[in-house]
N, C-alpha and C positions, 0 to 999 in steps of 0.2 A: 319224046319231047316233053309227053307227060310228066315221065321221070324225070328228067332232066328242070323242069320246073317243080317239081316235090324237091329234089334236090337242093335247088338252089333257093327255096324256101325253107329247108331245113338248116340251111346253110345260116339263112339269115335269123332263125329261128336261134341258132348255136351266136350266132356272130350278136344278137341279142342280148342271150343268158350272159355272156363272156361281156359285154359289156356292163349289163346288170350287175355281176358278180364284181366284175372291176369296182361299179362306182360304188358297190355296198363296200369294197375292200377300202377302196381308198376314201370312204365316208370315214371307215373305222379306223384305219391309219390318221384321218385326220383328230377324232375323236381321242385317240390313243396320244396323238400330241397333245392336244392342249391339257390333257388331263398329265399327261408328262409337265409339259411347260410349267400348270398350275401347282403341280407338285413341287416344281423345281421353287417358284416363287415361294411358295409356305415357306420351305426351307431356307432358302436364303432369308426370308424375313426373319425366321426363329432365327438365326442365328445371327444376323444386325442386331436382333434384341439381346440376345446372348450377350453379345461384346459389347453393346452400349453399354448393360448393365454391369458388365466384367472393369469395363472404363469408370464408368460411375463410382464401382467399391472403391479401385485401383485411388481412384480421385481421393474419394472420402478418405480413404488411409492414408495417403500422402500430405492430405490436409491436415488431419488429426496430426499426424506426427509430425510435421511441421508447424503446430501449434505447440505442442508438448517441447521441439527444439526449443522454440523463441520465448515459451512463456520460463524453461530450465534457463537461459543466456540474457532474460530481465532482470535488471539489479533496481533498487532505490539509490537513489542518491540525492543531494541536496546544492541546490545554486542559495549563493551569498550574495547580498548588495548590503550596501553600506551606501545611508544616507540618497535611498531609491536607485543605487547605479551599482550594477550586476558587476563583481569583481571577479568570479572563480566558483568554482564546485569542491566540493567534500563527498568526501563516502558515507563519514560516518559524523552525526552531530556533536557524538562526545567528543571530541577533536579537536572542535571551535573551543568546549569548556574546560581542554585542556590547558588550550594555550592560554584562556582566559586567566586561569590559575597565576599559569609560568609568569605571565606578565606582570599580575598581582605581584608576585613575591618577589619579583625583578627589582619594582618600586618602590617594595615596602622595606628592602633590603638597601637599595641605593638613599633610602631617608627613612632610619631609623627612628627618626624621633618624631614623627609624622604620622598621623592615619591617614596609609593614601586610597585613594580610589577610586578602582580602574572605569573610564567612558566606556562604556558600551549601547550606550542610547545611538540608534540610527543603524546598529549590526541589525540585519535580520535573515533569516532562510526558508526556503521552501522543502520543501520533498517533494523529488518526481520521481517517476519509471522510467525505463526504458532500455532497451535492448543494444546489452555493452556500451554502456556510456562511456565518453572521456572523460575521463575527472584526473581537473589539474590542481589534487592535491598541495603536491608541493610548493608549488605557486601562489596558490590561495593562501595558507599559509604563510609564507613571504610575504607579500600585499598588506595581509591584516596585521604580522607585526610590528611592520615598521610604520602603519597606521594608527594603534593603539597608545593612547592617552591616559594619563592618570593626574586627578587632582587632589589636594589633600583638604582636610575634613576640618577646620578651625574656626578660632571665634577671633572675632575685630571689635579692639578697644576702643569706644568711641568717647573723648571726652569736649563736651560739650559741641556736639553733631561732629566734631573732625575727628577722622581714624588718624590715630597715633600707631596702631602696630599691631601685626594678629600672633597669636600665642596659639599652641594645638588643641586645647581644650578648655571649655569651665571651669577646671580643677585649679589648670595651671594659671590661669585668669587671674583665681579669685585670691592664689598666692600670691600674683606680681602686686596687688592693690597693698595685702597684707606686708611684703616685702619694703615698699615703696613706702606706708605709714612708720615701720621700725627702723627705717635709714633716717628717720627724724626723731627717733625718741631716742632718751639716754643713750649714753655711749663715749661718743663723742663729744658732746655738750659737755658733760660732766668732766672732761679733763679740762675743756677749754676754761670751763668757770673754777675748776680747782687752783688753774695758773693764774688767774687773772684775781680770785681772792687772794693768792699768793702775794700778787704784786701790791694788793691793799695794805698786805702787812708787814711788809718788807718795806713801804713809804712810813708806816706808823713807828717801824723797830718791834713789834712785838709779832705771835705767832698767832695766826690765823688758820684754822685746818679748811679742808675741802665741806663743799654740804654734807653732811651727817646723813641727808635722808634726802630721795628726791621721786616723789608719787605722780604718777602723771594719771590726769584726770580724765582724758580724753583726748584722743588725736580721729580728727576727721576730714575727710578729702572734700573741700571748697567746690570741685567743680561737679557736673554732673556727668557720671560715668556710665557709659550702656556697655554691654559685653552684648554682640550678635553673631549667630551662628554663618557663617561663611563660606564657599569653596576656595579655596587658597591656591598661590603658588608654594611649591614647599619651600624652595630657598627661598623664601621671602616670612616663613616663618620663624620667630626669635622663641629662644628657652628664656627661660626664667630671668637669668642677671641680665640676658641681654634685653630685656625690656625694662628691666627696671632701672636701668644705665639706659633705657630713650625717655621714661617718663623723670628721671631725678636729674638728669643733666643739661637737658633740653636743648635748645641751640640759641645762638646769638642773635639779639635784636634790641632793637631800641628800649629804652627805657627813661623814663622820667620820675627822677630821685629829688623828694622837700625833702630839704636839709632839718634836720631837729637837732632838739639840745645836747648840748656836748657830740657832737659830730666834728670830724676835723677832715680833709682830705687825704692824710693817710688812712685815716680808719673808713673812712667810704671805700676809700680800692681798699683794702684787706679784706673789708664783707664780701664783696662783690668781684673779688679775684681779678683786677686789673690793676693798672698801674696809675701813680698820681702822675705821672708824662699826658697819660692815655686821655685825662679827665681834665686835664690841662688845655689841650688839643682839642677836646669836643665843646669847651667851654672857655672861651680865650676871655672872659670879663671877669673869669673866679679870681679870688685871690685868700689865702688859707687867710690871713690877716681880717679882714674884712668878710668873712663867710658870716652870713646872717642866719635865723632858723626863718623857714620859709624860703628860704633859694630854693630855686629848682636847675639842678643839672642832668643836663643831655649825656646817658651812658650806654657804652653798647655791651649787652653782661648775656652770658646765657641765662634763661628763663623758662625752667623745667615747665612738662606741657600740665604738671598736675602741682596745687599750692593745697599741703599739708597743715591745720592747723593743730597744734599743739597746744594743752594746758597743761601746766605742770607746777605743782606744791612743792619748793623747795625747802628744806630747815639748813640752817649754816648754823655756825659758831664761831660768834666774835668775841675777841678777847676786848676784857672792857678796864680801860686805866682806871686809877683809882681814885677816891674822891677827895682830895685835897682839904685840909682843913686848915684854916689861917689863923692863929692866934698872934693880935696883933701887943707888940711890944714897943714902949717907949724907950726901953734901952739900947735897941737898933736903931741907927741908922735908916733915912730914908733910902730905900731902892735893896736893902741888906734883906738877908734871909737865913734863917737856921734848921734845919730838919730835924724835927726830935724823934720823928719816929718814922721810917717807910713805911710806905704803902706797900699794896701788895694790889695785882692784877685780877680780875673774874672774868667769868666766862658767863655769855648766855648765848641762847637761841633766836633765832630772827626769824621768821617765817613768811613766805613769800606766792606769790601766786603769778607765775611769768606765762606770755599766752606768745607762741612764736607763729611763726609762717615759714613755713621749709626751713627752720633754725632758728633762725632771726625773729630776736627780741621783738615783739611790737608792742606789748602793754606790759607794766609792770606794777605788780600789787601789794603794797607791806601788809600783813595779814596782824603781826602782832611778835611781841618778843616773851620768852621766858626765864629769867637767873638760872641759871646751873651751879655757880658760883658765884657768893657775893665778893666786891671787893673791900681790903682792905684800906680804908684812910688814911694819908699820910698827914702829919701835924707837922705844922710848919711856924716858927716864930717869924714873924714880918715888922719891920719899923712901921711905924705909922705916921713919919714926918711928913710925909708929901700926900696928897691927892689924886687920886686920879688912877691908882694902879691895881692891877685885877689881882681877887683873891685864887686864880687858880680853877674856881669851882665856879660852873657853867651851867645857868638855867635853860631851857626852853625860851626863844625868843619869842614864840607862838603860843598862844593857851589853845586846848586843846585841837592839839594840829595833829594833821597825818602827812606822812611820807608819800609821797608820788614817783620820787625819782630818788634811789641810794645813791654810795659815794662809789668812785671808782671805775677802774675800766671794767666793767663788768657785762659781760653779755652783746660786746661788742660794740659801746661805748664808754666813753672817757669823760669824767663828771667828777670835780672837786668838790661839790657837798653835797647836801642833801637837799631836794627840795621841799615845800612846805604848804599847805593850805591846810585852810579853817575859816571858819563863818566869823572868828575876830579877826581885824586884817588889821590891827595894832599890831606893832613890833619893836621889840624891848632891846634893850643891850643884856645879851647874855651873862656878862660878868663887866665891873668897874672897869674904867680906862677912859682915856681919852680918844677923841673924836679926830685921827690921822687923815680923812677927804671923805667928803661928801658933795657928788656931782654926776657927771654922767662919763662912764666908761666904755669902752668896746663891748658889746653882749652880752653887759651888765644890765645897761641901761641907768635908771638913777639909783647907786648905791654909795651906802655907808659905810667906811674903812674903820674899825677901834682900834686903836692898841693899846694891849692892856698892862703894858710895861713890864711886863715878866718875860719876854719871848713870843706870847700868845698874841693873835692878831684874830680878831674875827670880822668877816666880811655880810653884809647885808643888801642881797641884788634884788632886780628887778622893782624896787618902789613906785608906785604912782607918785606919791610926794616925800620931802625930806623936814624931819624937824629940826634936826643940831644940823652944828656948823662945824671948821676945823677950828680945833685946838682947845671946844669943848669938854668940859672933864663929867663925865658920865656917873652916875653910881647905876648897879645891877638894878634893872627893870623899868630903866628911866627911857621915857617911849624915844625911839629912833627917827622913824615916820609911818607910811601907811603901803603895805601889802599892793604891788601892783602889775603889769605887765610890760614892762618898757624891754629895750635891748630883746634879746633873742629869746624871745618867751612868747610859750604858744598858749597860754592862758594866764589867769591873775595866781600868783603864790610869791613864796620865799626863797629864794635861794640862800643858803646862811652855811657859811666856808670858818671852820678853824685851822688855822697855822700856826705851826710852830716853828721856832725860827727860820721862816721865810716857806715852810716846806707844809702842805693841806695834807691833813690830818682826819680821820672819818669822824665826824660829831661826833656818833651813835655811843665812841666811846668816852667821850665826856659828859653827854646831857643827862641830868637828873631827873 
């Protein structure tokens, strides 16, 4: 039994160790796991870390080279606005100063005679980036040409503050004014006055030539003229004739015309290129008969925008008749005559100083005369029975007188003598004769009629007063009356007319 409890004490002794040795086993098994487990985590960590950092390169290199893509596929390019409001894009800016060009010479081509130049105030662009842009080139393009303007570059005539008309340049400017002055000097005047001394001497029977000489002393433009620089349109700029065809032709408007001496209403419209119908109709009280100096008539005339005045020194050559010599004989018959010996004709110089306005005559100056040729005397036997009849030979009815107004249609009026003033305003009979009226005429005023029994008639107008009477017999320098202004006389002078039989004769060539 002893045994049998050693036994079962040994038993329990084994059944002990065996458990012992178990829990120490499976201490160690457990010990051998977690250090398993723990292994296992290290490792899975390293290698999370691994691949994060494997991700992380993977990343960075996809990034990088996806920068390297898009910064390789950035272009520049450029947006337009016009006048703040975004039209289109460009590539390239030289493009824009391409077409700027093309435009230019488009312009400059379609108005040749023009400095044009192109608008481009209010164009402007940017430059941006960005990854493959659209750019609507062609378009933009489009848009801005059919948007682009051009103006041209000129100056504006301004005479007295009103623009009359722009020209392309200063150059051309300064030619129209230059143009405009020599449409008024010689030329033309000089035919006109060659025909009309013509017609002097073709009323006289002898020959008259043209002026000899004609110096102009100065031509200057009346109004005041500004030339300012401009932006124009071009078809509204004029070349050269065409301006000076708007400053010499001017346009139609009223006008108010005093009648002066020897004016008739044909010769009013001939200057003023209308008709006597026309002048008839704007003045229904005219009448040619009764036209006084001082009328004023209503005309409607063009009236160029610029009034030229002209001085000009003319020399003529007038033939001068000759001077008659009387030797009176009693074996004539009264009213009889013999010629023992002709005359012969001379020639002198006249010299004159005429001051126009766009042509026309306005003042006119006798300066002085010179002989070129004397003339020959003709001798004449004359009866001496009767009284009263002219020897032929024609003093000055004036002592020291000057000419104001010559004979003839001359310079666009028509004048049968000469006129006459001087500080003596006594006035003589130019040569013997009797006293044919003495009274008051048509735009005479008070004048004395002679006739000097030979043919010759001489006429004495404008008097304040009369001393003879009709049928009075006269001898040379026997006073007349006195120097006045009556009938159509715009100040005090003479008017003093020689006729021969019946037909006005220019003094100039009788008076001694």
């Amino acid at each position: 039994m002893k045994g049998f409890k050693f036994t079962r004490g040994m038993g329990k002794l084994r059944n002990s160790q065996t458990a012992a040795e178990s829990s120490v086993e499976s201490q160690h098994d457990r010990m051998s796991s977690n250090v398993e487990r723990k292994t296992g985590a290290i490792g899975l960590r390293r290698n999370w870390l691994l691949a994060s950092a494997g991700i992380v390169l993977l990343t960075t290199f996809l990034v990088g080279a996806g920068k390297q893509y898009v910064g390789a596929n950035t272009e520049p390019y450029y947006r337009v606005w016009v006048q703040g409001q975004e039209i289109g894009t460009l590539s390239d800016k030289a493009v824009l100063n391409q077409l700027f060009a093309k435009k230019q010479q488009e312009y400059q081509v379609k108005y040749p005679d023009a400095v044009m130049v192109l608008q481009t105030e209010g164009i402007t662009t940017k430059m941006e980036e960005a990854y493959k842009p659209e750019i609507n080139e062609e378009v933009t393009l489009d848009k801005l040409d059919g948007m682009l303007k051009a103006y041209a570059v000129g100056v504006q005539l301004m005479v007295d503050g009103k623009a009359v008309g722009v020209v392309k340049d200063q150059e051309t400017a300064s030619a129209v004014l230059n143009k405009v002055k020599q449409h008024y000097i010689p030329g033309q005047t000089t035919a006109v006055a060659g025909a009309q001394l013509m017609k002097t001497a073709a009323s006289s029977k002898s020959v008259t030539t043209s002026p000899t000489s004609k110096l102009v002393e100065g031509a200057k433009i009346r109004e005041d003229v500004a030339i300012l620089p401009i932006k124009a349109d071009p078809n509204k700029i004029l070349d050269l004739n065409e301006a000076v065809k708007v400053l010499t032709e001017g346009v139609e408007a009223p006008l108010l015309y005093t009648v002066q001496e020897g004016d008739t209403i044909s010769g009013i419209a001939k200057r003023f290129e209308t008709t006597q119908k026309e002048i008839f109709r704007n003045n229904s009280g005219v009448k040619e008969l009764t036209l006084q100096i001082g009328d004023e008539l209503q005309l409607t005339v063009p009236q160029p925008a610029i009034t030229v005045v002209t001085v000009e020194q003319v020399t003529e050559k007038v033939v001068t008749e000759p001077e008659v010599i009387i030797r009176k004989s009693d074996q004539l018959a009264a009213g009889k005559s013999k010629v023992v010996r002709p005359g012969q004709t001379g020639v002198k110089e006249m010299q004159y100083r005429i001051t126009k306005e766009n042509g026309l005559v306005i003042q006119e100056e006798w300066l002085g005369q010179t002989v070129i040729k004397s003339s020959l005397p003709e001798v004449v036997y004359r009866g001496t029975k009767v009284v009263g009849e002219g020897t032929g030979m024609f003093s000055w009815p004036v002592s020291g007188a000057a000419i104001s107004s010559s004979f003839g249609e001359r310079w666009g009026r028509a004048h049968k003598g000469i006129d006459l003033v001087s500080g003596n305003r006594t006035i003589m009979a130019a040569d013997a004769g009797t006293v044919s009226f003495a009274g008051v005429q048509s735009g005479y005023g008070n004048v004395v009629i002679i006739d000097h029994r030979n043919g010759y008639e001489t006429y004495y107008g404008h008097l304040s007063s009369i001393s003879v009477s009709v049928g009075q017999r006269l001898d040379q320098g026997a006073k007349v009356g006195v120097m006045g202004n009556t009938g159509r006389s715009t100040g005090t002078h003479l008017h003093f007319e020689i006729r021969k039989n019946g037909s006005a004769s220019n003094p100039l060539k009788y008076l001694n």
